[in-house]
C-alpha positions in Angstrom: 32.5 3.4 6.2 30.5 2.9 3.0 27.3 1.0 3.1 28.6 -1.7 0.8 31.3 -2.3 3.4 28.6 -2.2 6.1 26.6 -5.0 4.4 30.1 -7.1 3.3 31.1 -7.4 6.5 27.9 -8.0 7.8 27.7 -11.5 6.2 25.7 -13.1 4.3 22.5 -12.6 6.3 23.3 -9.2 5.5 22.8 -9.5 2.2 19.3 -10.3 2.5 18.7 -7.4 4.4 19.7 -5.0 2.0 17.7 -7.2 -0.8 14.5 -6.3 1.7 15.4 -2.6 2.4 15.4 -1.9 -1.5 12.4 -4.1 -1.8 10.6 -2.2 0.7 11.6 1.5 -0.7 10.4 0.3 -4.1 7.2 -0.8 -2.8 6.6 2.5 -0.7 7.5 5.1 -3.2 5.2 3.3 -5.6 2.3 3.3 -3.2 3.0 6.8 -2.6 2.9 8.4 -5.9 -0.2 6.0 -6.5 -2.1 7.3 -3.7 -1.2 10.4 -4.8 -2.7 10.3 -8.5 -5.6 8.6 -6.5 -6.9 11.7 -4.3 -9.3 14.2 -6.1 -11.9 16.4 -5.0 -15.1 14.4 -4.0 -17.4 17.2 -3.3 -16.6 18.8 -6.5 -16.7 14.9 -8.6 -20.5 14.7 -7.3 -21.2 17.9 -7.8 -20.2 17.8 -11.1 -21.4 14.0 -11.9 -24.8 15.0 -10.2 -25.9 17.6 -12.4 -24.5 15.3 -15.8 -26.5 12.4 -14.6 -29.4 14.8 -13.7 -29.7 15.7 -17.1 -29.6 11.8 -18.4 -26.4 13.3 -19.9 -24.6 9.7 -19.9 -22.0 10.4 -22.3 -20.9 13.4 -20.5 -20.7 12.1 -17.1 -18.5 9.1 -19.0 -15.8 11.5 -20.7 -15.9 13.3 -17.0 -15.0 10.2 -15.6 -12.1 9.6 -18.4 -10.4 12.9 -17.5 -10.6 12.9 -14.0 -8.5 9.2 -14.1 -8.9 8.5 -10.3 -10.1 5.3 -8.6 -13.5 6.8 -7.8 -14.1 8.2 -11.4 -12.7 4.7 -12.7 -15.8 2.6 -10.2 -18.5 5.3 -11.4 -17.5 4.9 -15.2 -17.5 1.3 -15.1 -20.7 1.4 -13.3 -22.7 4.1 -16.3 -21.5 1.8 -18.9 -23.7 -0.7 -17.9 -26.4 2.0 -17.6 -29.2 1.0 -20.0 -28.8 -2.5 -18.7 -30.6 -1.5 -15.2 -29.8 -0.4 -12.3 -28.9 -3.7 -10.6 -25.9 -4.4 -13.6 -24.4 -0.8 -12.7 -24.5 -1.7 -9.1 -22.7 -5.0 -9.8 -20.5 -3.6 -12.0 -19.4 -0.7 -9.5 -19.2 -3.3 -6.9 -16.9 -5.3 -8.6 -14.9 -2.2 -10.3 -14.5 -1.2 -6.3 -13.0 -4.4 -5.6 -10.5 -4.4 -8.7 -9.4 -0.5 -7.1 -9.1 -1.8 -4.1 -6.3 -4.8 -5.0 -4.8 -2.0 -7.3 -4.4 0.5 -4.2 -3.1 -2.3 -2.1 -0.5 -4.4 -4.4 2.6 -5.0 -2.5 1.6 -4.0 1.1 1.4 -8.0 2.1 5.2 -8.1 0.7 6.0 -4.8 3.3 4.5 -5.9 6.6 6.3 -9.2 5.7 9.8 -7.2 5.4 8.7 -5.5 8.4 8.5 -8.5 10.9 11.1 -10.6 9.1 13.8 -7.9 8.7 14.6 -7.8 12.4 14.2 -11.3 12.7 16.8 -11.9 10.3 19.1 -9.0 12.1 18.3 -11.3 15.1 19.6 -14.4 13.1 22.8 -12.4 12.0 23.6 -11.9 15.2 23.2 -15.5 16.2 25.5 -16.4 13.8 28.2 -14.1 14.5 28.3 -15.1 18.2 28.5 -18.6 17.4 31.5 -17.6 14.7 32.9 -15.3 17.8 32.8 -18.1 20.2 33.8 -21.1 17.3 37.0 -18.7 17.6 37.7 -18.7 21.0 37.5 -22.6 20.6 39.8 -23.1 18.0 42.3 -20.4 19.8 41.8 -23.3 23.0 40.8 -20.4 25.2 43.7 -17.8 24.9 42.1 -15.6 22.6 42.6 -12.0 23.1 39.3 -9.5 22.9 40.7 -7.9 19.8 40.5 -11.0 18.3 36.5 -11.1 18.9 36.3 -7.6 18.6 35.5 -7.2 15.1 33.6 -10.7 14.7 31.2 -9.6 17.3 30.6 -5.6 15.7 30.5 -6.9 12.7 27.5 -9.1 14.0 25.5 -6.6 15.7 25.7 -4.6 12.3 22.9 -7.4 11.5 20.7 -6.5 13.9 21.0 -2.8 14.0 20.3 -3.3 9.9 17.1 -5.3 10.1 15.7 -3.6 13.1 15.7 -0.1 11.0 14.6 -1.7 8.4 12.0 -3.3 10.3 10.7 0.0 11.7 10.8 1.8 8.7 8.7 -0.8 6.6 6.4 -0.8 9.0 5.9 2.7 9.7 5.5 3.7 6.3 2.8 0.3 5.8 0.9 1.6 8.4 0.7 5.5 6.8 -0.1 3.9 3.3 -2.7 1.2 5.2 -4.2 5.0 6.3 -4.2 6.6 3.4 -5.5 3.7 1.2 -8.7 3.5 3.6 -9.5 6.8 3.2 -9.5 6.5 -0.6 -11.5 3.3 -0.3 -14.1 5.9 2.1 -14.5 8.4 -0.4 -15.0 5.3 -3.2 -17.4 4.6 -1.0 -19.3 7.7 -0.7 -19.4 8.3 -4.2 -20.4 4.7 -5.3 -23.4 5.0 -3.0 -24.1 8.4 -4.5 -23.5 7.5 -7.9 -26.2 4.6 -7.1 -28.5 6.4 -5.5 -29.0 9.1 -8.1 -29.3 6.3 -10.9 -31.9 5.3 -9.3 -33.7 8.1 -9.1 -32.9 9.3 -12.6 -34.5 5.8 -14.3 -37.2 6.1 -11.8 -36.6 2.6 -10.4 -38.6 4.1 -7.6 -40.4 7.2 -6.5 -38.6 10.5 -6.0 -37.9 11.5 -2.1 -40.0 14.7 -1.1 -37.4 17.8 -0.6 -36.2 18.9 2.5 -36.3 15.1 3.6 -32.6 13.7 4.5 
């Protein structure tokens, strides 16, 4: 049995299920090749931003930024472009690049955890339905209906459920990994904003240099 078949004969309900399973596999191969451009090498990216911004080398640390094309890079080039404006406009503008990353890294994860509570609801509803078709049946038959003829009203039913509740569990497995995964991005965006900061700071001599050796 094809999957069109599957979904025709489970009704109309049905329908809507599928509509949310293709929803749901658009939304999590996106996220995933996303979060994938989005990973880079943090110790290496403030190494390598460190020693530019060490050397007052703005221009540099900028075109670093450009080619590297991550989330991280994109927060710490929006923040040195607003470098000889203080430090306290390239902390608000890092702050507010963060935030923009942030919504970027997490567009359409509301629209899966909602397919992934109301996908087996609707299976649940499908269901419902079909029983009350099955039993609408016996009615009409006044009672002398035979099981073959509720048979296939009542499979064709459960389809519903058994549809939304994989959908269900694979939505929400997969928002849970990308929920994971988008933290730990937003951690090293973290790290390296506060880094990025922090050296600035030091560099324009907004206040005195820490002695060595001190952590």
């Amino acid at each position: 049995m094809s999957l069109l078949s599957i979904v025709l004969k489970g009704g109309w309900i049905m329908l809507f299920i599928f509509i949310a399973s293709i929803i749901a596999v658009t939304i999590i191969v996106d996220r995933i090749l996303v979060i994938r451009k989005s990973k880079s090498n943090i110790p290496q990216f403030l190494v390598k931003i460190r020693g530019l911004l060490k050397k007052k080398d703005i221009d540099g640390a900028l075109n670093y930024c450009m080619e590297e094309r991550t989330p991280a890079a994109n927060i710490v080039k929006k923040g040195l472009k607003k470098y000889h404006f203080g430090h306290e406009r390239v902390k608000e503008a890092i702050e507010s690049a963060g935030k923009q990353e942030i919504t970027k890294l997490e567009k359409g994860l509301a629209v899966l955890a909602t397919i992934s509570g109301v996908a087996p609801l609707l299976g649940f509803l499908g269901t419902v339905t079909g029983m009350i078709s099955a039993f609408m049946r016996i009615e009409d038959l006044q009672g002398a209906a035979n099981p073959s003829d509720l048979a296939g009203g009542i499979w064709e039913a459960l389809l519903t459920t058994a549809f939304g509740l994989a959908v269900g569990i694979i939505a929400y497995t997969f928002y849970n990994y990308l929920v994971n995964s988008i933290n730990k991005l937003v951690l090293d965006m973290e790290i390296v904003s506060n880094d990025v900061v922090d050296i600035i700071e030091e560099v324009r001599g907004d206040q005195p240099r820490r002695p060595s050796g001190i952590e």
